[in-house]
C-alpha positions in Angstrom: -33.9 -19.5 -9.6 -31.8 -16.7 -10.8 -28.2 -16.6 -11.2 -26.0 -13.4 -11.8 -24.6 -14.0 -14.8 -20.9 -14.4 -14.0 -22.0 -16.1 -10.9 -20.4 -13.0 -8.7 -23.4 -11.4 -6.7 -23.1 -8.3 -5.7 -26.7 -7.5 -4.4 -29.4 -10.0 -3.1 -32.3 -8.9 -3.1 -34.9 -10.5 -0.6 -38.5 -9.5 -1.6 -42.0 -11.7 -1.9 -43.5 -8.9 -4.0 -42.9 -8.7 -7.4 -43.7 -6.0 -8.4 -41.8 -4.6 -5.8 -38.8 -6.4 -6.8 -39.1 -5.4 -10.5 -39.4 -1.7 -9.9 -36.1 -2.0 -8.0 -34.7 -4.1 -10.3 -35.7 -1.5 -13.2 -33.9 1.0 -10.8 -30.8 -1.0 -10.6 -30.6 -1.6 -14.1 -30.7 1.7 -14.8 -27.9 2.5 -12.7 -25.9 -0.6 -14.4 -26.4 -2.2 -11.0 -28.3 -5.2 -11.5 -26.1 -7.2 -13.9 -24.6 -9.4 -10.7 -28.1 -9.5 -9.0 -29.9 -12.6 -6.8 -33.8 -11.9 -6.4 -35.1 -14.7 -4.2 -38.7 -15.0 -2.8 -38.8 -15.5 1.0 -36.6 -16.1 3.6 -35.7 -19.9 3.5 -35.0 -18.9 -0.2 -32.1 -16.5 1.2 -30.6 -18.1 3.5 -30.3 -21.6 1.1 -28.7 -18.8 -1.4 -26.1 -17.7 2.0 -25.2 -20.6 3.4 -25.3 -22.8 -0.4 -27.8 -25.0 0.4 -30.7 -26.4 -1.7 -30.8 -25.3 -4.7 -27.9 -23.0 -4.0 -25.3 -26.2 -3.5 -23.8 -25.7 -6.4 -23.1 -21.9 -6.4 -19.5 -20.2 -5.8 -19.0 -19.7 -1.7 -19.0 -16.3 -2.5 -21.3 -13.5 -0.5 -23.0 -10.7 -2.1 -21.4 -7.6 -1.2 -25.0 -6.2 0.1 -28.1 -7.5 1.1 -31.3 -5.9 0.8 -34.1 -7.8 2.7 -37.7 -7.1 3.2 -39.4 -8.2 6.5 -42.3 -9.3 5.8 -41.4 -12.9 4.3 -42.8 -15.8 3.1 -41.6 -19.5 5.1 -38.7 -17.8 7.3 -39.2 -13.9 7.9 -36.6 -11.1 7.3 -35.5 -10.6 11.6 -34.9 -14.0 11.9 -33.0 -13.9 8.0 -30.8 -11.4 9.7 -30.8 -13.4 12.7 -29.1 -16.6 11.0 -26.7 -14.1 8.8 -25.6 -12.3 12.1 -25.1 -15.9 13.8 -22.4 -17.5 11.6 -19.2 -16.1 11.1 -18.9 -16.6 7.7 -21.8 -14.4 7.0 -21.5 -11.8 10.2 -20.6 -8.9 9.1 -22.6 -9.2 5.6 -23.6 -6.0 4.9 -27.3 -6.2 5.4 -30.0 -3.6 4.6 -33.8 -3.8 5.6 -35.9 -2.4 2.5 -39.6 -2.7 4.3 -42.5 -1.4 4.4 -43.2 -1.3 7.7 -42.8 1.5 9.5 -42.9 0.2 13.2 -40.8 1.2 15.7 -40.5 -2.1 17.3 -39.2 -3.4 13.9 -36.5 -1.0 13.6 -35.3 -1.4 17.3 -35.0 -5.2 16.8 -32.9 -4.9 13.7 -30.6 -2.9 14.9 -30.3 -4.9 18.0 -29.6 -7.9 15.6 -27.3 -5.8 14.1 -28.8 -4.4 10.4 -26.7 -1.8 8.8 -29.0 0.4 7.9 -32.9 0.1 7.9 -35.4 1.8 5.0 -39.1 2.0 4.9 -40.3 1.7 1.1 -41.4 4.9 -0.2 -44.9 4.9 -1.1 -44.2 6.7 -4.4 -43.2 5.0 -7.4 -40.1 7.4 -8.4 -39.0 7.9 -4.4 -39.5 4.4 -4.4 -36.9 4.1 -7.4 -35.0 6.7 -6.5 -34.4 5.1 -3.2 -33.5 2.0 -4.5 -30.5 3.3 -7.1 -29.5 5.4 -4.1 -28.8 2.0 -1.9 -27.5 -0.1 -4.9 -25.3 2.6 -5.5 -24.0 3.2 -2.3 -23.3 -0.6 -1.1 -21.9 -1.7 -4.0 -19.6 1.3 -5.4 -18.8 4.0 -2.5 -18.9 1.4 0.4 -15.8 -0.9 0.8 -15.5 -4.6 2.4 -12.9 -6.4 3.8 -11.4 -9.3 1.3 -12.8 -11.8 4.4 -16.5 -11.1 3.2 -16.3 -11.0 -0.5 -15.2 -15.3 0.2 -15.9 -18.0 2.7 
């Protein structure tokens, strides 16, 4: 388990692969992004990191301000993540982007009908890939603003 370092999370990011989760966590960092950064494996992983359960019980009830979740997960998969994020109110309108790499339409159209805010195919490319990445980070946690009622439950 990782914790952000002031225990404020501004970014979790949902990703089985590693290596896909340190390339964008390289990109993050170099954007001075990932300093208040959850990485957690699979989806039971996130949503004990959400809702403070498990290993999570003892974390601040405070929600990232974005996050960024694969599909394809291990133990609890990324639709039915958002699923469970979109179905309690305390976590509802969590700011919540898919970062996949699965290019199905079928995929995007359920998201959205769960109600993603934005949806991302991972660039094959290593430097679109990272590029991508810093683009997201910076966008959901500097430019984009949320109500106080999200930040705290």
């Amino acid at each position: 388990m990782m914790v952000a370092q002031d225990s404020m999370v501004d970014i979790l990011l949902v990703e089985d692969n590693p290596n896909d989760a340190e390339l964008a966590m390289r990109a993050l960092r170099k954007h001075n992004l990932a300093n208040r950064l959850e990485w957690v494996k699979d989806g039971a992983a996130a949503l004990d990191f959400l809702f403070h359960r498990g290993d999570y019980t003892q974390c601040p009830n405070i929600l990232p301000r974005v996050v960024l979740l694969d599909l394809r997960l291990p133990k609890v998969d990324g639709t039915e993540v958002l699923r469970e994020i979109r179905a309690h109110a305390e976590t509802r309108e969590l700011p919540v982007v898919i970062l996949t790499s699965s290019h199905e339409e079928r995929d995007l159209v359920a998201t959205y009908e769960l109600g993603v805010n934005s949806f991302v195919a991972k660039p094959v490319a290593f430097d679109e890939f990272a590029r991508t990445v810093a683009e997201l980070g910076m966008y959901w946690v500097l430019v984009n603003r949320v109500p106080p009622e999200i930040r705290s439950t």
